[in-house]
Every structure is written in structure tokens, then in C-alpha cells.
N, C-alpha and C positions, 0 to 999 in steps of 0.2 A: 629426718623422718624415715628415709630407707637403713639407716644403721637400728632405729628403733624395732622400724618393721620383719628387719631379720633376726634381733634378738628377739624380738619376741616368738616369731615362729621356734626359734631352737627351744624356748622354754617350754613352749608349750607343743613342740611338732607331737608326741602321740598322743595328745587330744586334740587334735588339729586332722591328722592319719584317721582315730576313729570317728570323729566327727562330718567328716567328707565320706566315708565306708556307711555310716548310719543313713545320709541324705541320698547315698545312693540305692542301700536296699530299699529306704521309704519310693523313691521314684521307680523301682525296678518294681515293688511292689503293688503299685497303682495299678500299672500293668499287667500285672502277671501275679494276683493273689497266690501266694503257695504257701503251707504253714514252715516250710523252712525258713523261710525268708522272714515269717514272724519272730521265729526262734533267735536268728543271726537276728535281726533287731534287738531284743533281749538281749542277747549278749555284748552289744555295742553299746548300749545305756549302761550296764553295768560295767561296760571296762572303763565306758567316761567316768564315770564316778569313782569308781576304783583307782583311774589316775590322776585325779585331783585329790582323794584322801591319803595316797602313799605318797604323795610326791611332798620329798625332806627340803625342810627351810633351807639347806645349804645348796640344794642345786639352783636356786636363783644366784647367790653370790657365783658358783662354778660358770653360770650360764655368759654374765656380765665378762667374766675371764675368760670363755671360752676362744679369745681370736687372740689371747696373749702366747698360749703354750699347744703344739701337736698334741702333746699328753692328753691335754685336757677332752682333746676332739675323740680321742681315743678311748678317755673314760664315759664320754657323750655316747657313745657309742653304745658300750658292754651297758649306761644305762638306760640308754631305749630299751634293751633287750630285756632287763631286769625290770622293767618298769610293764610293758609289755608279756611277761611272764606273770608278772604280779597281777597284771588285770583278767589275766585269763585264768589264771588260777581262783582271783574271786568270782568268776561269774561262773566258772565250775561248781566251784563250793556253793554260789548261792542257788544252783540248781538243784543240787544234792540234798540242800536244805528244805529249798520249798517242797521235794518229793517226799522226804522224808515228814516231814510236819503235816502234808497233804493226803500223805500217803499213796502217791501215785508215782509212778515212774516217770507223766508227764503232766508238771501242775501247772502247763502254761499251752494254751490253742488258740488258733487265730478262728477266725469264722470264714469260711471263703465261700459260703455261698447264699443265697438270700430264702430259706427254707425257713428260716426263725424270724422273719421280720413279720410283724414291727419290731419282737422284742431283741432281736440281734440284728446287728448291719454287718454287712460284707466287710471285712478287716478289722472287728471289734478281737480284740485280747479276752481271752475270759481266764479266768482260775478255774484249776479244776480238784474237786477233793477225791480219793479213793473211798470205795466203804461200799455200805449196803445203797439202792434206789429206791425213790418213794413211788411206789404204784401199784394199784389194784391188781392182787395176784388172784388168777380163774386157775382150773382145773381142767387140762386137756389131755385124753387117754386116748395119747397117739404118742409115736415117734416123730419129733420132728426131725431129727437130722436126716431124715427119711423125704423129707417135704419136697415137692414140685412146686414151679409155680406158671403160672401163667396170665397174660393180660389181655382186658376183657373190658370195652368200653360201659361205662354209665352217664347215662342221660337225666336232668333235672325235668324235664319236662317231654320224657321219650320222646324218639323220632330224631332225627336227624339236625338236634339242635347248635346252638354256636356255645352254647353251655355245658358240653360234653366234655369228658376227662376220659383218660386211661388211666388206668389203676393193675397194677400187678398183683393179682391175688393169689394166695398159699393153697396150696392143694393139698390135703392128708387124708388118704384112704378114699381119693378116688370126690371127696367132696370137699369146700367151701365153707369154712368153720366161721368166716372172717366174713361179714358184709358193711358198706358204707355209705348210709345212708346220706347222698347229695342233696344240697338245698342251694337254691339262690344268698348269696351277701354281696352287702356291697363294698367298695373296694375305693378308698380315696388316694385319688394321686396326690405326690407332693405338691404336684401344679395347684390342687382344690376343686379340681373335677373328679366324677365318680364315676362309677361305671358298675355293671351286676360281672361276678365271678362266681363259679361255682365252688364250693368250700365242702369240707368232709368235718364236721364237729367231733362227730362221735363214729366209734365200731358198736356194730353191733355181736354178740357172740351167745349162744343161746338164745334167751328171751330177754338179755339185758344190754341196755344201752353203756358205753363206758368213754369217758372225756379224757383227755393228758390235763385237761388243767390244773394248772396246780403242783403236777409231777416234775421232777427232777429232772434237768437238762442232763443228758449224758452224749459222751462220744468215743465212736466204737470204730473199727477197720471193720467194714464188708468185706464180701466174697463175694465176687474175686476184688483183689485188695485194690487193682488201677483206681479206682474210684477217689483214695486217699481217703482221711477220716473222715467222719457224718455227726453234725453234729446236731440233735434230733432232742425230744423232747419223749420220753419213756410214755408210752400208753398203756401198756399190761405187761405183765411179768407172768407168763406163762409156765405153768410146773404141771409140764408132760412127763410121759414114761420115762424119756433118758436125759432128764436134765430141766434146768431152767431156762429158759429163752425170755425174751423181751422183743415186744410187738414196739416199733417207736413209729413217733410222724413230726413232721414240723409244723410250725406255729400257723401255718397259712395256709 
């Protein structure tokens, strides 16, 4: 059984290497959500695969001889490395590919924080495509890149309620283009108890009310960038003086 058990580890040692590297970013990842770590996941399912689709009928007979000849432990060797190259080279290529078909430079995000739930959970993979976004475009005769901002509590029920938020509102030209009308919702744990939260549906901007639903998940780098990406739901697509902007919120 242990002469079995050691051939078979040589057979298979770099799906064995990646597959211990995979169970580790999963467990490092429970902890410590980061989308690199999703990323190095991706590329560890792809190198598994990649070294079970390259890997040549003949290296099982080599494997079975491997304790007859040095050589052989020597060519065991140069083909970890080539086997290993191969897998990394596919999971390149298959990065390249899904950017290029996707159109983005990065067509693969983890979700690391819980601003999209229900409809995203913390450590969900999403695809992402390049291109135009789906959202209600207003007309705003300002500069934003000009913009302040400042935050400024809102109350569902005024007064010094337990249903109160902060919210960081956009300042342009001295006023408040942007307001969010709070309401009581309710709010079901997984336990199946409820509880009331205060929720923001809609902005209001002029005399019109406007929703994300429906709109196109996107995900972008703030400023200042520490934050890491955001991965938000587009509410209006803003076409000011010097540019387009996108006002976004999450799901909740």
C-alpha cells in the first residue's frame, strides 16, 4: 500500500501541489476576503485542469519506472517544470481570453462585501463584461470633478431615532443636487426573525424620483483607491459639463 501510495503521489504530485495551494487560498480566504485571493483561486482550478488535460499517456508507464533509473527522477523533474509551465501558461491564456471576449481587462471579481445582498453574498465570483451601462441618464450643469462632499445624518421618523443613517452627500456649487428619501423596511434574518431597517429605494434629483432596479451591476476603483473595488449597482449616469459620472448604491 505505501509503494502504491508513493506512486501515486509522483503521478500525480502537481495536482496534488495545486490542489493543497487551492484548499489553502479557500481557507485563507474565509478569513480574509480579498479579490486577489479570488483571482489565485482561478488560476488554481485552471492549472488543475490544465494538468490533467496535458498530462501524456506515457508519463504513467515513466511514473511505474521511476525508482528503476536516476534518469528517470531527472526527467521527473524537468517534467514538473514543463507541466507546471503548461498550466500556467493555460490559465494566462484563459485570462486573456475571457478579457478579450468580455471585453474587460478584468472579467473575473469576487464580491467581498455585503452591499449587494440578498442578490450577491460576500465571496460570490461574478463575470464581468466591458461595454456601455444600463441606467437613467439626467442632465447636470455642473462640474463634478469639482465636487465636495460631506455627511449629514437622515432620520425616518426625525428626532433622534434608532433608524437613523449617515449618508455622504455631493456638494456642487455650494448646494445638494442629490436627496434620499428614507423609509422604514423590513429586514429578515436568516435565523427568520425580522426586524425594521432604514433603506434608501430611491434618489430624488429635481422633481423626479429614480430606482437602480433593474440597472447593471458595475465595479469600479474609488478615490482614494485603499477602499479596493466596489461593487455597486449603477443608479444614474450623470452627463455634466466635463464628463460622464455614474451616481451607484447597493442593493440594500
Amino acid at each position: 500500500m505505501a509503494a502504491q501510495a508513493r506512486g501515486y503521489i509522483r503521478k500525480n504530485k502537481v495536482s496534488i501541489a495545486l490542489s493543497v495551494a487551492l484548499a489553502a487560498v479557500v481557507l485563507i480566504y474565509s478569513r480574509y476576503p480579498h479579490p486577489a485571493l479570488g483571482l489565485a483561486g482561478f488560476f488554481l482550478i485552471v492549472g488543475l485542469i490544465a494538468s490533467d488535460f496535458f498530462k501524456p499517456e506515457a508519463a504513467e508507464k515513466k511514473a511505474k519506472a521511476a525508482e528503476k533509473a536516476k534518469v528517470q527522477a531527472r526527467d521527473g523533474g524537468w517534467k514538473l517544470i514543463v507541466e507546471l509551465f503548461v498550466a500556467l501558461a493555460v490559465a494566462v491564456a484563459a485570462w486573456f481570453a475571457f478579457g478579450f471576449v468580455l471585453q474587460t481587462d478584468t472579467p473575473l471579481n469576487v464580491v467581498t462585501s455585503c452591499s449587494m445582498l440578498p442578490n450577491l453574498e460576500r465571496g460570490d465570483l461574478i463575470v464581468l463584461q466591458g461595454g456601455g451601462v444600463s441606467a437613467q441618464e439626467v442632465q447636470i450643469d455642473a462640474n463634478l470633478s469639482g465636487a465636495s462632499y460631506e455627511s449629514n445624518p437622515y432620520y425616518i421618523t426625525g428626532g433622534e431615532s434608532r433608524l437613523a443613517v449617515m449618508f455622504t452627500d455631493v456638494v456642487v456649487g455650494g448646494s445638494q443636487p442629490f436627496s434620499y428619501p428614507l423609509r422604514s423596511c423590513t429586514l429578515r434574518n436568516r435565523s427568520g426573525s425580522e426586524q425594521a431597517v432604514p433603506c434608501a429605494p430611491i434618489v430624488q434629483y429635481g422633481n423626479a424620483n429614480y430606482s437602480s432596479a433593474g440597472n447593471d451591476v458595475i465595479v469600479y476603483n474609488p478615490e482614494p483607491r485603499i477602499y479596493g473595488l466596489i461593487i455597486h449597482r449603477a443608479l444614474l449616469r450623470l452627463k455634466a459639463d466635463d464628463g460622464y459620472y455614474y451616481l451607484t448604491k447597493g442593493d440594500n
